[in-house]
C-alpha positions as CSV (number, residue, x, y, z in Angstrom):
1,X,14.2,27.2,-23.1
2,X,13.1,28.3,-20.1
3,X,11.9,31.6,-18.9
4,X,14.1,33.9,-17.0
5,X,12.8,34.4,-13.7
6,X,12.8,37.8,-12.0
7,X,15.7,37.0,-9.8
8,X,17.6,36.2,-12.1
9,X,17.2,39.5,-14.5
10,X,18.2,41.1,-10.9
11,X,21.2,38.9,-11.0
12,X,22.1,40.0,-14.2
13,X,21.2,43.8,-13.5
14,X,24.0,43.1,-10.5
15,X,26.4,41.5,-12.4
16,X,26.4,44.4,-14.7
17,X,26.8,46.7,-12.0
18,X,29.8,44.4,-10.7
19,X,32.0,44.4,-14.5
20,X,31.2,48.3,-14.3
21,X,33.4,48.6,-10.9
22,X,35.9,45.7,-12.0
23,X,38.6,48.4,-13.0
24,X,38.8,49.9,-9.5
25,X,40.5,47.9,-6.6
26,X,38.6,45.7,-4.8
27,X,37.1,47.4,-2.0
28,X,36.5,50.3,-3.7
29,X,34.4,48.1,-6.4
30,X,32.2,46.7,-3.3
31,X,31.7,49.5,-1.9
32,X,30.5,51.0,-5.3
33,X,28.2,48.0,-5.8
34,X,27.2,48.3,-2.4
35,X,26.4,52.3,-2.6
36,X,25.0,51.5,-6.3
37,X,22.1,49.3,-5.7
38,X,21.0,50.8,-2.3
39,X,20.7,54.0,-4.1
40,X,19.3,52.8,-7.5
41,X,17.0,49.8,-6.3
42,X,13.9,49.4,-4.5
43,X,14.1,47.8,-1.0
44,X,12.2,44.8,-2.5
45,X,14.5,44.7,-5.8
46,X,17.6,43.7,-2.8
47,X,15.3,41.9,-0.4
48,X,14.4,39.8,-3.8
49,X,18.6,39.2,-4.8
50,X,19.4,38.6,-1.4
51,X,17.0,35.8,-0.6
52,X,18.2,34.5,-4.3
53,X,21.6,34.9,-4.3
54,X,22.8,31.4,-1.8
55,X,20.9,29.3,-5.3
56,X,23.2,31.7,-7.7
57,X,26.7,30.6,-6.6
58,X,29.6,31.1,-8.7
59,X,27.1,32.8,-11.4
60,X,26.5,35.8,-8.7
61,X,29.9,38.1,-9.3
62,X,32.2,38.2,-5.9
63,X,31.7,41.5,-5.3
64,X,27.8,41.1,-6.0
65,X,28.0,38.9,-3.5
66,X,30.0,40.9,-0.5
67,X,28.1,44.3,-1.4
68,X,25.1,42.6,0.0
69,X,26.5,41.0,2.6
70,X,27.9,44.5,4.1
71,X,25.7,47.0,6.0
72,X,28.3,49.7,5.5
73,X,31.4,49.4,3.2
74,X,34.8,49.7,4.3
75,X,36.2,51.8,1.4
76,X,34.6,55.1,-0.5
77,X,32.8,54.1,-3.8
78,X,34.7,55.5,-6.6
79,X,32.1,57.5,-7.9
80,X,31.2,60.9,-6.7
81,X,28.8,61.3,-4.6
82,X,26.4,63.1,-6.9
83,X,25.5,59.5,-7.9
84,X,26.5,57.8,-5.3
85,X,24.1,58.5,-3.1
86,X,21.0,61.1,-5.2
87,X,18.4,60.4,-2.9
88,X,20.1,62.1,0.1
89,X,20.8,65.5,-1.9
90,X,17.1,66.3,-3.0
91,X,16.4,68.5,-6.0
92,X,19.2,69.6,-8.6
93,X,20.9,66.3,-7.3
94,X,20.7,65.1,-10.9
95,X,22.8,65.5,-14.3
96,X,19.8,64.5,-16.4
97,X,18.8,67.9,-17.1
């Protein structure tokens, strides 16, 4: 049994991220899988999954795979922007106490 490589636990991380936002309609799941990972991950964590994800197929979630294909989404992410985007609202931005 092989080792999993670091793309793929990113993969995995993504696909995670992707059966979170499954509930909400489709463009609204992208764009929260979109807004998710550019606010959570490092700019080399994406750079990383994107140069991966064309050796992934089917196993990289559909809307994995159009969140990084998007600069900007087309729809709001369904969660509020509190999370959605904590790096652009500074201190107190957190629930973590």
């Amino acid at each position: 049994m092989s080792a999993a490589t670091q793309e793929d636990k990113l993969l995995r991380m993504a696909n995670q991220i992707a059966a979170f936002f499954r509930s909400y309609p489709e463009e609204e799941a992208v764009a929260g899988v979109h807004k998710h990972i550019e606010a959570f991950w490092t700019p080399r964590m994406i750079s990383k999954l994107e140069v991966a994800l064309p050796t992934f197929g089917d196993k990289a979630d559909i809307l994995v795979r159009r969140a990084l294909q998007i600069d900007e989404p087309q729809a709001e992410s369904p969660i509020r922007s509190a999370t959605r985007d904590p790096q652009k609202l500074g201190d107190g931005a957190s629930d973590a106490g």
